[in-house]
N, C-alpha and C positions, 0 to 999 in steps of 0.2 A: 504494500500500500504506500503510493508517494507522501513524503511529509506536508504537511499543508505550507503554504506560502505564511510566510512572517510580512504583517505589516512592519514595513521600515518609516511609515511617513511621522510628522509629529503628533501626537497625541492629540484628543482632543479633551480641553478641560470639562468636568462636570459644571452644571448648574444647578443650582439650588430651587426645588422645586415651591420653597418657601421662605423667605425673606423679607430684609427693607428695601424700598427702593432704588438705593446706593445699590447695596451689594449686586440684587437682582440685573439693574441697567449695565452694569460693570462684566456681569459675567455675561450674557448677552453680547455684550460688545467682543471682550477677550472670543467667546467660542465662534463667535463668525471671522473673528481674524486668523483662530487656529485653521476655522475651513478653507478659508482663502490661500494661506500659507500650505496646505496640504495640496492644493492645487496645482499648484507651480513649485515647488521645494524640488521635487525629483524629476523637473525635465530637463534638457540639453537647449543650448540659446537657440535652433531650428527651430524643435518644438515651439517653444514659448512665441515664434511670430507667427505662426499658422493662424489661419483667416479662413473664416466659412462666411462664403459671399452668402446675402450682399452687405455684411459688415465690414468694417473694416480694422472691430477692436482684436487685440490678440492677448496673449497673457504678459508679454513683457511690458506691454504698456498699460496694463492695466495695473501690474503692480507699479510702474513708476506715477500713476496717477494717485491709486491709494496711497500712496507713501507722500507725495504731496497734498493728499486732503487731511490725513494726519496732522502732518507739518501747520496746511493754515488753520484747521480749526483750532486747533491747541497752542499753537503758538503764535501764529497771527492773533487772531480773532479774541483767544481767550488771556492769552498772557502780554501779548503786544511783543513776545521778543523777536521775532523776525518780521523783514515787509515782504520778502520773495520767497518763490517756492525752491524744489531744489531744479527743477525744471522747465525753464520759462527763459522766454527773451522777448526782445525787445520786435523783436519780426515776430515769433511762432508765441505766443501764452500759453497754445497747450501742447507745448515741447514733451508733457510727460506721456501724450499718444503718439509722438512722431518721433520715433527714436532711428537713430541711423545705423550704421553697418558695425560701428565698433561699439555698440551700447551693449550688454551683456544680462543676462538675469540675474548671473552673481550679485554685479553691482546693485541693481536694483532692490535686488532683495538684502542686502547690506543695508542699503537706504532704509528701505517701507522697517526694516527693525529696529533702527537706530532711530527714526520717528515712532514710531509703535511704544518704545523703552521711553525715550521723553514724552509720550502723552501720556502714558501711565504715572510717569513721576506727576505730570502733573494735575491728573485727577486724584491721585490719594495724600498730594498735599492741600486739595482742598474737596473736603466732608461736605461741602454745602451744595448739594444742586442746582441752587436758587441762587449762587455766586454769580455775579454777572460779570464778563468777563472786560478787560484792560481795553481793547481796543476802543477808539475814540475818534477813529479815522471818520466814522460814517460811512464806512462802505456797504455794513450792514445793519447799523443801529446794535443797539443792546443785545447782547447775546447771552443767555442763561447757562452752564455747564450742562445741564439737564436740558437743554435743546440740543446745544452738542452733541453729547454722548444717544439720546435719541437719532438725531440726523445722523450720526457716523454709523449706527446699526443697521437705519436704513439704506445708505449706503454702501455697508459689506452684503448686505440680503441680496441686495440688485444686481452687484458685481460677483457676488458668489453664485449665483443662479449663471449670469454669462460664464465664467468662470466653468458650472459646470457642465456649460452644453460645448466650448470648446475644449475644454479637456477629455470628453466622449468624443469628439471630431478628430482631436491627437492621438489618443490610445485607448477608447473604447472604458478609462475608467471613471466611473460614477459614482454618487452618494458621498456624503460628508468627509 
């Protein structure tokens, strides 16, 4: 009898079927980024640009996008420590879907963690959901932490879904 296949990808976190709404939005957010990141973690930079017309999103830019939304909401928007994404100029704003021949998934997914780890620091330095966040620019008015961390689950939901219809179009594998 062959041994069964060992998952190799990252784990995915539990959620608390019963909670505050801290904890509960928190884990939420964390287990659709574990999904996301189990998406793309094991492919080859090919892989990750593969396109199923008539789209034209693929997985490497989708991780260099989330890794930028990370970036503004948490940093822009909520702390004011940065004005630019990691991806953007002054010709393309959405540099983090137009990636060119030497861009890599490694890379990207160095990035989407290394923002993922500061937006974490900076939701468990602050308990308050109702925290409204630093920016003052007026790009978006007033921002709640608790609107944040809502909008960013709604955002891995939507990209995890593409996520897994092109990663069925890559290697046929599916589910969380």
């Amino acid at each position: 009898m062959p041994e069964p296949e060992t998952d190799t990808r990252s784990p995915l976190p539990d959620i608390a079927h019963v909670g505050d709404e801290y904890t509960m939005l928190t884990e939420f957010l964390d287990y659709f980024r574990a999904v996301f990141l189990r998406k793309v973690e094991d492919l080859d930079d090919a892989q990750a640009r593969v396109r199923v017309p008539p789209s034209d999103l693929d997985l490497l830019g989708m991780t260099r996008h989330l890794a930028d939304v990370e970036r503004w909401w948490f940093r822009g928007c909520f702390t004011a420590e940065i004005t630019t994404g990691n991806y953007e100029s002054e010709d393309d704003p959405d540099l983090d879907w137009h990636h060119g021949p030497d861009d890599t998934l490694a890379d990207a997914i160095a990035v989407w963690h290394r923002e993922v780890a500061r937006a974490r620091e900076i939701v468990a330095a602050t308990p308050d959901l109702g925290a409204i966040g630093a920016d003052r620019t007026g790009a978006r008015g007033d921002v709640s932490l608790r609107w944040i961390v809502i909008h960013m689950i709604e955002e891995y939901a939507r990209h995890c879904g593409h996520a897994d219809l092109l990663r069925e179009a890559i290697d046929g594998v599916t589910g969380d």
